[in-house]
C-alpha positions as CSV (number, residue, x, y, z in Angstrom):
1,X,21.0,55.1,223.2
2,X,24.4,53.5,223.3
3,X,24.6,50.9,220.4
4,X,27.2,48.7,219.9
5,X,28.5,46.0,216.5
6,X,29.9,43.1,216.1
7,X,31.0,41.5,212.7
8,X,30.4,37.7,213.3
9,X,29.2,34.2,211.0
10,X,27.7,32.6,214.8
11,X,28.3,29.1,213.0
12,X,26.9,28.8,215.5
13,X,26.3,30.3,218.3
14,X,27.7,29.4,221.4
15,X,28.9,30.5,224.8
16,X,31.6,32.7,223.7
17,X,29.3,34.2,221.6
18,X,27.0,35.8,224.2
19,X,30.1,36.6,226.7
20,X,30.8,39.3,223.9
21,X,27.4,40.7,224.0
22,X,27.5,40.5,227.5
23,X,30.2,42.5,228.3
24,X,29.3,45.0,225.5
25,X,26.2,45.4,227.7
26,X,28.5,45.7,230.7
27,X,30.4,48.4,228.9
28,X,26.9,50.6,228.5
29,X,25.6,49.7,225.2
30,X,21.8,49.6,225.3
31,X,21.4,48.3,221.5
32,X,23.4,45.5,219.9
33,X,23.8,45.1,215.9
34,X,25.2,41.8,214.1
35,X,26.8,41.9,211.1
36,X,26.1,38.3,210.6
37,X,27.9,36.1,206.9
38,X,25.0,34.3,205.4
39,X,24.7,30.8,203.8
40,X,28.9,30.9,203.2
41,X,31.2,31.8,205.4
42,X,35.0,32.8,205.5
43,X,37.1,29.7,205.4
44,X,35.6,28.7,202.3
45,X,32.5,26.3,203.6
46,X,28.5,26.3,204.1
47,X,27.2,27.6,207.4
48,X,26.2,24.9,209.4
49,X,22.3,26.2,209.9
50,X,21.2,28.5,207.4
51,X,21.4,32.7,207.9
52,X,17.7,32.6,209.2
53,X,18.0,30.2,212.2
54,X,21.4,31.8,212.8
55,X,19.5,35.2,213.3
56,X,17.3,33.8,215.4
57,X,19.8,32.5,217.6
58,X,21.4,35.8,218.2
59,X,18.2,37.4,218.5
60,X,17.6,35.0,221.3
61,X,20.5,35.1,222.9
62,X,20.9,38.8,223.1
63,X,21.1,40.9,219.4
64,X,18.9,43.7,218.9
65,X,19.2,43.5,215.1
66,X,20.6,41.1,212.4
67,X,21.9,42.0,209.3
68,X,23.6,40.2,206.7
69,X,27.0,40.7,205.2
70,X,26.5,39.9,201.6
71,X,28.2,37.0,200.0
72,X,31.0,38.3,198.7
73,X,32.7,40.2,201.5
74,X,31.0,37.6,203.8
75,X,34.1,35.2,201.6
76,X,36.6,37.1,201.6
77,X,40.1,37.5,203.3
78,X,40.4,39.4,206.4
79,X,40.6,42.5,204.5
80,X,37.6,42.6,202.8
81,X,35.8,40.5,205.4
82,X,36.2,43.4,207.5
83,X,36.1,46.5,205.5
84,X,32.4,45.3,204.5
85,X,31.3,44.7,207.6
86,X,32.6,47.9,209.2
87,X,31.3,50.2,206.3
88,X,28.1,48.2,207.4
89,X,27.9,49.2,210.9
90,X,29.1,52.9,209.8
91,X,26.0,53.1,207.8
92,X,23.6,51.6,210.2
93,X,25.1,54.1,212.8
94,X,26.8,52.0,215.7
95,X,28.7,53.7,218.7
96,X,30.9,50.8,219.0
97,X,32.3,47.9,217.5
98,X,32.8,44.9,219.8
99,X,34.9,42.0,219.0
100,X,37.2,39.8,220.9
101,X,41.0,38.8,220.8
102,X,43.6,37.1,221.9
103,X,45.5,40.1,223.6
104,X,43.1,42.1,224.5
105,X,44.2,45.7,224.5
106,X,42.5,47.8,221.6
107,X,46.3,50.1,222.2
108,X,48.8,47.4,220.9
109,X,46.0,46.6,217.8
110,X,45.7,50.1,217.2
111,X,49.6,49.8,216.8
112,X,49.5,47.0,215.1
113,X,47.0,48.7,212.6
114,X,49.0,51.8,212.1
115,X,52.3,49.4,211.4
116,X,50.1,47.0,208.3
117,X,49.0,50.8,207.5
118,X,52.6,51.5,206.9
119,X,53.8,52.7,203.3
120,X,57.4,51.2,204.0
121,X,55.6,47.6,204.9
122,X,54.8,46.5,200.8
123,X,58.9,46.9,200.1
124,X,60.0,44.9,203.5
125,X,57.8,42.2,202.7
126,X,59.0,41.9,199.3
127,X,61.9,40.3,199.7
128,X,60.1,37.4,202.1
129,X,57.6,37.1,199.4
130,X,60.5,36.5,196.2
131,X,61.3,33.5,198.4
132,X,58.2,31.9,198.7
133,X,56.5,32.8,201.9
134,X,53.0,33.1,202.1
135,X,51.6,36.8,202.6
136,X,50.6,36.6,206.1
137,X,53.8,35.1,207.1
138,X,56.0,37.4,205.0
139,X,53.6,40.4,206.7
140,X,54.4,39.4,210.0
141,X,58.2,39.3,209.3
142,X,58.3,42.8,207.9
143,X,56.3,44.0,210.7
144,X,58.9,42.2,213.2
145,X,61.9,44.2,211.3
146,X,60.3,47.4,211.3
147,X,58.7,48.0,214.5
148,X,59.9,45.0,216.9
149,X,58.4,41.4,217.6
150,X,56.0,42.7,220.1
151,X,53.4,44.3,217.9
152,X,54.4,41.6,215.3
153,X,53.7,38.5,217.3
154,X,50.1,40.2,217.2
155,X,49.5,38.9,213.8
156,X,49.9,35.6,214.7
157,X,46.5,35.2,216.4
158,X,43.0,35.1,214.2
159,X,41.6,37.0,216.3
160,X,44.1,39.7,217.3
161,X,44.5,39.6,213.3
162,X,40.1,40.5,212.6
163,X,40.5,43.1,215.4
164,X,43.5,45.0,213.8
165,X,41.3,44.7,210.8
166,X,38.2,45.8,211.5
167,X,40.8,49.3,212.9
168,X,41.9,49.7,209.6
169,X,38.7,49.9,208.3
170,X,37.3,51.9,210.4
171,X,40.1,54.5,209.3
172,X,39.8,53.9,205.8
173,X,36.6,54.8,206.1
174,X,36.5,57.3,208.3
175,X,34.0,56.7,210.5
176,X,33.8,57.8,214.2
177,X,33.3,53.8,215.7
178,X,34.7,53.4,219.2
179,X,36.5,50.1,218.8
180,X,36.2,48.0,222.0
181,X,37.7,44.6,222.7
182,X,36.9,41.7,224.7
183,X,40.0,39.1,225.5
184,X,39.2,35.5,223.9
185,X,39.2,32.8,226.4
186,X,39.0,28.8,225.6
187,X,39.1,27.2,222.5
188,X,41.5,28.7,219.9
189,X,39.5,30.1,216.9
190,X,38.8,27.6,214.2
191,X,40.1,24.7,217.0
192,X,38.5,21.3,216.9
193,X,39.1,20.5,220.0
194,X,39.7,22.0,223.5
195,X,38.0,22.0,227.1
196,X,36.0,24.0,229.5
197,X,32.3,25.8,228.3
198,X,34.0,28.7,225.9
199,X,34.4,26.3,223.1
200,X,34.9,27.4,219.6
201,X,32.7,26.9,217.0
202,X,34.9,24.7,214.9
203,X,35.0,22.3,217.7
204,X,31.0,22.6,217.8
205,X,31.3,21.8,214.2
206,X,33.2,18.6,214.6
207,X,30.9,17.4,217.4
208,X,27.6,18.0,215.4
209,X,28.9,16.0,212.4
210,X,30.0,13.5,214.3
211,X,26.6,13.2,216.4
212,X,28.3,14.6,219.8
213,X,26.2,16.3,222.1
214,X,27.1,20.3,222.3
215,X,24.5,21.4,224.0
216,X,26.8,22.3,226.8
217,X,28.5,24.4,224.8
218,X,25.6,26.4,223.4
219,X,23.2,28.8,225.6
220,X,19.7,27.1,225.8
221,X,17.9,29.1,223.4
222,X,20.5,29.4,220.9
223,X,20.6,25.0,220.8
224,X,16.7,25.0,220.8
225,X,17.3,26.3,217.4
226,X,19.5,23.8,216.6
227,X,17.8,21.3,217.5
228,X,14.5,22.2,215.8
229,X,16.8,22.3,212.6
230,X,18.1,19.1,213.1
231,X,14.4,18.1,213.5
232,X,13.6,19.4,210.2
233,X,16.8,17.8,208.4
234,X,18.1,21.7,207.7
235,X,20.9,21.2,209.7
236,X,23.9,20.1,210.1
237,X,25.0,21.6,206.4
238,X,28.3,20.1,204.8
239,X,29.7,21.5,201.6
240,X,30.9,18.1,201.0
241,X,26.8,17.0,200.1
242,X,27.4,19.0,197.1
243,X,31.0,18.0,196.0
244,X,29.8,16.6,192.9
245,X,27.8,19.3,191.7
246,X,31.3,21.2,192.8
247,X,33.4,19.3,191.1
248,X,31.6,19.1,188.3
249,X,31.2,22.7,187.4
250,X,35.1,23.3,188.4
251,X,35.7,20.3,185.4
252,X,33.6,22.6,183.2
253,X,36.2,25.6,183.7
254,X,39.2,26.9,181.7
255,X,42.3,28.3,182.6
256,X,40.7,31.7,181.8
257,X,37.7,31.2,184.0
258,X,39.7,30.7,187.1
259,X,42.2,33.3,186.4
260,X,38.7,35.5,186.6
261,X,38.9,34.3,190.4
262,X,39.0,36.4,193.9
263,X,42.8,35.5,195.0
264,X,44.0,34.7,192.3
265,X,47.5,35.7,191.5
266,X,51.2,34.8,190.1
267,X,49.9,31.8,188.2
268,X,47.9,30.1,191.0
269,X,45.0,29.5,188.2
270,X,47.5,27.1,186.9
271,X,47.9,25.1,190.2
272,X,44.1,25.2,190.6
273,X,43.3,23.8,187.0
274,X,45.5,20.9,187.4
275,X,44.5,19.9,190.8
276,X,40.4,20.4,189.2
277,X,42.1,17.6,186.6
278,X,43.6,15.5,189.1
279,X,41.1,15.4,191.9
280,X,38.1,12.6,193.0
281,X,37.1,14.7,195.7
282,X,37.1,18.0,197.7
283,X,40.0,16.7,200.1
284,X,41.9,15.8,197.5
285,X,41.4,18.7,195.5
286,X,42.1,21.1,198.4
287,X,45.7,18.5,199.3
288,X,46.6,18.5,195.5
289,X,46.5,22.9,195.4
290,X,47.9,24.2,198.5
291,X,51.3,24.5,199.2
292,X,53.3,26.6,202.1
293,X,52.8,29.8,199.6
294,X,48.9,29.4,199.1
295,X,47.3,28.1,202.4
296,X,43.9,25.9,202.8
297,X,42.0,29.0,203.5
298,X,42.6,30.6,200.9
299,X,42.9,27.7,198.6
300,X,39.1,26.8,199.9
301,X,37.6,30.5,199.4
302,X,39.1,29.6,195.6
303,X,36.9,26.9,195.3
304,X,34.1,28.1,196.8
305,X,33.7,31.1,194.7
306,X,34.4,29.3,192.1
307,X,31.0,26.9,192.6
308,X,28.9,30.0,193.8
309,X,30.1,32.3,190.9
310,X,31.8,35.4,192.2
311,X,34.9,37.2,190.5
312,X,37.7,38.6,191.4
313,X,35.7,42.2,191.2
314,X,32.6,40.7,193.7
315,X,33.9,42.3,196.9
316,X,34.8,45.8,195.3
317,X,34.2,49.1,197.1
318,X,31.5,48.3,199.8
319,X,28.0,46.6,200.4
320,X,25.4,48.5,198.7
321,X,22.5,48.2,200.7
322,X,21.7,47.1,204.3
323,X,19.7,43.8,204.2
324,X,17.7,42.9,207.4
325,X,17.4,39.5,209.0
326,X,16.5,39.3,211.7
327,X,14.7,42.3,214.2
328,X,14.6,42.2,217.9
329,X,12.3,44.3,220.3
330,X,15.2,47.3,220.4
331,X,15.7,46.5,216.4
332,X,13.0,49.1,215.1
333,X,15.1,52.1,217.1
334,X,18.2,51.1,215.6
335,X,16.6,51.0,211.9
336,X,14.8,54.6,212.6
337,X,18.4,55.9,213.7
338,X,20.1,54.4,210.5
339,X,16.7,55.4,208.0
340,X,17.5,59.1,209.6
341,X,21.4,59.1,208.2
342,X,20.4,58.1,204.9
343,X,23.4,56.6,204.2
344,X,22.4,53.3,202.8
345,X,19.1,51.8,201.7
346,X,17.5,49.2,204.3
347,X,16.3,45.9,202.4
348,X,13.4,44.1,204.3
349,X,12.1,42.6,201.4
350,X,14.7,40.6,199.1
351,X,12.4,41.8,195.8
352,X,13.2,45.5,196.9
353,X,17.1,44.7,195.6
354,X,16.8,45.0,192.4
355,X,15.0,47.5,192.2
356,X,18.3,49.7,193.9
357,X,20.4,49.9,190.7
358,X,22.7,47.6,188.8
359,X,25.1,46.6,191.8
360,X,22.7,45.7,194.3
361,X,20.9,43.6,191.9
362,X,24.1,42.2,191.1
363,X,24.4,40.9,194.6
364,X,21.2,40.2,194.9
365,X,21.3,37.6,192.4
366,X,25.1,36.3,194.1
367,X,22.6,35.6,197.3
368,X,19.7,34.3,195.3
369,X,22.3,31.5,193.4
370,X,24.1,31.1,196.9
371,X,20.8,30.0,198.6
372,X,20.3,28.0,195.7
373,X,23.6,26.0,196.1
374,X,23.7,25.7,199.5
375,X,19.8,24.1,199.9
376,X,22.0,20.9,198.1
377,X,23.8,20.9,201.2
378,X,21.4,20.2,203.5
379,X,20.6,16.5,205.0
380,X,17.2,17.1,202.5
381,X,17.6,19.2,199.8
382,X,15.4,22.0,199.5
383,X,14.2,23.5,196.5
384,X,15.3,27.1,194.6
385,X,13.9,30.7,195.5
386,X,14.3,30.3,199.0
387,X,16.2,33.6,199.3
388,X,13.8,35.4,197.4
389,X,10.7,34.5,199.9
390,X,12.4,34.3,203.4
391,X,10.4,36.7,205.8
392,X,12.6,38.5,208.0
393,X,13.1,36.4,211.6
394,X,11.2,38.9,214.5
395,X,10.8,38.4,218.3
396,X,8.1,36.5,219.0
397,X,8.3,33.8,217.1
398,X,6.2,30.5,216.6
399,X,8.0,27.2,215.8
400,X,7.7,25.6,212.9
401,X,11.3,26.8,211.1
402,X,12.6,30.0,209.7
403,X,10.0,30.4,207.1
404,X,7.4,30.7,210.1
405,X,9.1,32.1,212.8
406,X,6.9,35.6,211.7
């Protein structure tokens, strides 16, 4: 038993996707673990199908075992984005971690890693950042002074950046994962548009939305999915079918309340308030707030927290539990290998959370609200509590939709 993890949000999955899995195969590994976001996902939006038919599409398409990271990590910067999953796949036992990049070479990002490890870095990036550069822009200038402009130009590239990541976590931590990478081809990550079958799913995105055939893009089983979601009008999701209810509850907020934030610093509740005061819609709100200093990204995860209810304290420390989501037919070995290390308790019923102690109930109830939220951004609303009732997705399934797929 060889098992291999990747940290992913498959929204959704698509060719590039199962290359990764592929080649992990290639490389020897026998069982394959996602670390999959749910219902949100990193740049501050809904997932375009919901965390169940996104299991489903990895467990068809080549995953072993799906688990979720919880909401707020799942939010987060790159930091924390990684450091939850990692600490994830430590406790669930993993080999390997798999993910791909734009270089490459796991050497240079193990450079890379040890140079944003660096105590000297904080002091050469001060200067940048008195002047008004953003973080990652002042990072990557300090990194360039102090150990040249070929580790540096590293950090230019999303994915180069999630791989050097999910490195330092791994050291943070302590934890024996092999790190293996896979070099990116096609669409650049986030891109909208491009050419050739590797397309990225921000491009898939676009097309959905605007009613574009993707199923080119997608492996067969994997746009099945899709397209029984479509079918049942859970899919695509847009955060922008809730910005009311968004907009609403950011009106409803003090200056206090969004100084309570994640990423919130040197005043930016300020900027945030008056844009809230200023704003008719999400576009607008996200133009009127973000400036060279505070990027779109981040200025998106503001808001989204925001609506969902997570604080600046959310993502502290590491996930508390393992929640299952999906199971293949190699899924039950990888559970009885991570129930044997004892390291974290495995959730296959979401009532089980709260019974695990304060913080896992705290998250659990982040999750419950989340689902909550994001059933108003479907084409037909659903109604509350789906979180608390979803059966976990196994292979075979029936169709019929997530909630029958057992």
């Amino acid at each position: 038993m060889l098992s291999a993890g990747i940290i992913c949000e498959y929204n959704p999955f698509h060719l590039g996707h199962s290359y990764l899995i592929r080649r992990l195969r290639e490389y020897g590994a026998t069982h394959i673990v996602a670390v999959m976001s749910g219902n949100f996902v990193q740049r501050g939006d809904a997932a375009i199908l919901s965390k169940p038919a996104r299991a489903l599409q990895a467990l068809l398409c080549g995953a072993d075992l799906v688990v979720e990271l919880p909401l707020p990590w799942a939010v987060s910067g790159a930091e924390r984005f990684a450091l939850g999953g990692v600490s994830l796949l430590d406790a669930i036992g993993v080999d390997l971690i798999g993910f791909g990049s734009e270089c490459g070479s796991v050497e240079r990002l193990k450079e890379a890693s040890l140079a944003l490890s660096s105590p000297s870095l904080r002091e050469a990036m001060r200067q940048s950042l008195a002047k008004g550069s953003t973080f990652a822009a002042a990072r990557q200038r300090a990194v360039e002074q102090l150990y040249g402009m070929k580790t540096a130009e590293l950090l230019h590239d999303p994915n180069n950046i999630l791989g050097i990541e999910y490195l330092k976590a791994v050291g943070r931590i302590g934890s024996g994962i092999a790190p293996v990478t896979v070099q990116r081809y096609g669409s650049a990550h986030g891109g909208e548009s491009g050419s050739g079958p590797y397309a990225s799913s921000g491009q898939i995105r676009n097309m959905l939305q605007n009613g574009r055939d993707c199923s080119a893009l997608m492996p067969p089983a994997a746009f099945s999915v899709l397209q029984e979601e479509i079918r049942l009008e859970r899919a695509p999701a847009s955060l922008f079918r809730a910005e009311r209810a968004i907009l609403a509850q950011l009106r409803r907020m003090t200056r206090h309340d969004f100084a309570l934030l994640p990423d919130i610093s040197e005043g930016l509740e300020n900027r945030i308030l008056n844009a809230v005061r200023q704003a008719a819609g999400l576009e607008d709100l996200y133009f009127l707030a973000k400036t060279k200093r505070y990027p779109l990204a981040r200025i998106r995860r503001i808001v989204l927290s925001a609506f969902l209810g997570l604080k600046a304290g959310s993502a502290s420390g590491f996930p508390p539990y393992i929640r299952v989501l999906g199971i293949g037919e190699r899924g039950p070995e990888i559970l009885q290998k991570a129930k044997a290390a004892a390291k974290l308790p495995i959730v296959s019923r979401p009532a089980d959370l709260n019974a695990l102690g304060d913080r896992a109930g705290e998250i659990a109830d982040l999750e419950n609200r989340a689902a909550d939220l994001y059933a108003l951004c479907l084409p037909k609303v659903a109604p509350c509590g789906l979180d608390r009732t979803e059966k976990i997705i196994t292979l075979p399934y029936r169709k019929g939709g997530p909630g029958s797929w057992n």
